[in-house]
N, C-alpha and C positions, 0 to 999 in steps of 0.2 A: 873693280867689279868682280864678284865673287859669280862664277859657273860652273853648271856642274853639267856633263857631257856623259852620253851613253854610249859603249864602244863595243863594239863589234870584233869578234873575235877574240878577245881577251879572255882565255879560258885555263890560265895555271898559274900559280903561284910568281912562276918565272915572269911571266907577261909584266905581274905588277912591280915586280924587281926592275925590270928593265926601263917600265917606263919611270918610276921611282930613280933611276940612275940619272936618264936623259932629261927629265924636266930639273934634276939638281944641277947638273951642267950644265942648262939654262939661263939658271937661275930663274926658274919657271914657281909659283907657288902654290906648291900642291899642298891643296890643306885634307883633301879626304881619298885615298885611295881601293876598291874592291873588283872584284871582278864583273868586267862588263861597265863601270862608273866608276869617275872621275869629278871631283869637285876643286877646281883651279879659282889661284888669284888673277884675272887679266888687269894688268896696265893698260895694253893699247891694243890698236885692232892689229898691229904689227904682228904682236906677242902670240892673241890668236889663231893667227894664220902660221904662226913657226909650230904651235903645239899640232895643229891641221899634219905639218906637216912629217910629223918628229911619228906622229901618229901612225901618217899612211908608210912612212919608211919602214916599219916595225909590223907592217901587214895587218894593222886595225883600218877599222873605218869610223866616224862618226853614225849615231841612229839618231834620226830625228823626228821618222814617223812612230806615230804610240804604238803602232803597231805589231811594228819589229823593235821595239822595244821592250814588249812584253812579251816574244819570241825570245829573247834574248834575255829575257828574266827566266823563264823555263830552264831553256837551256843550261841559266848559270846555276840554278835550282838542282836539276838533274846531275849535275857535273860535281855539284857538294853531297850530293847523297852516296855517291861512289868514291869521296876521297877516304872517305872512314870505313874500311870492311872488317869486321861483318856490319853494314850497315843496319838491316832489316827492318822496316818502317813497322812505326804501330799502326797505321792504317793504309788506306790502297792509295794509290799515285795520285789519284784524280783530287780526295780530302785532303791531302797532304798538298797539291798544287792550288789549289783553292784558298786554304788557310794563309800559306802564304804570300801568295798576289794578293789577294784578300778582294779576289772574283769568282765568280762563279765561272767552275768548270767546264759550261759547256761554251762558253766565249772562249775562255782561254784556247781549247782545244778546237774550235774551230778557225779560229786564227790562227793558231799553231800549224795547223793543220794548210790552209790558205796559203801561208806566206813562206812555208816549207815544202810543201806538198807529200807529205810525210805525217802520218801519225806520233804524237807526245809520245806514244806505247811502243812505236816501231825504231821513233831516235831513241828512246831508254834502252832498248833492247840493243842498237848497235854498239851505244855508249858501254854497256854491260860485255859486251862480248871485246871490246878495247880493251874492256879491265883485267878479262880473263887470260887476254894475249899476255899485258902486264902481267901479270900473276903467275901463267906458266913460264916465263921469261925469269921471270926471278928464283925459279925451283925450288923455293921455300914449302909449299903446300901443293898436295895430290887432287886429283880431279874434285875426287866427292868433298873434301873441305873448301876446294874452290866454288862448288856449286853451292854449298852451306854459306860461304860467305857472303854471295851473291841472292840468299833467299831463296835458292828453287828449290821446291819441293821434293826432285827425286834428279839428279845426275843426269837421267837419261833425256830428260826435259832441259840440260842444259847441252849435252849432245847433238840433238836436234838442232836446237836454234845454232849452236856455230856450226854446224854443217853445215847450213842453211843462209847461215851468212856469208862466210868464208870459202864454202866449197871444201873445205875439206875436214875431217874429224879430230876431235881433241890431240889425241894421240899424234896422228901426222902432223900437229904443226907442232905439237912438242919435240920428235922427231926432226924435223926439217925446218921449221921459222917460216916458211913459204908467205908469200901474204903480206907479211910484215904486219907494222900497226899503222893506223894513221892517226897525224895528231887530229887532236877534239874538235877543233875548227874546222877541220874536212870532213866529217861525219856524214854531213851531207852532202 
């Protein structure tokens, strides 16, 4: 019986390595693998309860409600749009999240919204300001090419928000690392 399973927390490239390793040592058969889904061969109900488990040891979860399902589409949505910088969408979050669930925006976002309790605009934004830690972290590019890459408008509007997030200013976490990142799966 062929299944396809929606996961939680599954949010970098590594994730899919890992689980990619552990259902081969299995001998699990995974016929489709992305982030956030999974589409396996089950033999037996044995079989499914070891992938359950291979799952939770790895710190995913299974999603069953559509709900947080299509929280988890977002998410995996928003988390591709920052792995390419300069990303820069040709249109605003809300067309661009619509197009691709292929719903209307204001479901999404109330859901999103609901089972997050957290604004789609407010996770981007935390997600955004992760990337920026990445990015000072690697000391390849200065603030205003960091903020060009990220789309904002003017530096100072990127200032703001990690202030704002972080507590403290671009510079001092440059300076100091304070903070740290967190991975993507704790956002919220």
């Amino acid at each position: 019986m062929i299944k396809e399973i929606f996961i939680r927390n599954m949010v970098c490239d590594r994730c899919i390595k890992v689980l990619r390793t552990e259902f081969k040592n299995e001998d699990i058969d995974l016929i489709e693998i992305e982030l956030g889904r999974i589409k396996v061969g089950i033999k037996n109900e044995s079989q499914f309860e070891r992938i359950i488990a291979i799952l939770e040891d790895d710190g995913f979860s299974i999603i069953k409600s559509p709900k947080k399902k299509l929280v988890e589409k977002v998410k995996i949505e928003l988390i591709h749009i920052l792995e390419q910088v300069p990303f820069g969408l040709e249109e605003n979050l809300s067309s661009f999240l619509s197009k691709k669930l292929k719903k209307e925006y204001s479901k999404i976002s109330k859901t999103f919204s609901f089972i997050e309790e957290v604004t789609i605009e407010k996770y981007f934004i935390k997600l955004k300001i992760e990337k920026v830690k990445e990015l000072i972290q690697s000391q390849e590019y200065n603030f205003t090419q960091i903020s060009q890459m990220l789309d904002y408008k003017h530096l100072n509007h990127l200032s703001k928000q990690f202030k704002n997030e972080t507590g403290m200013s671009l510079t001092d976490y440059k300076l100091n690392r304070k903070g740290g990142r967190k991975s993507l799966d704790k956002i919220i």
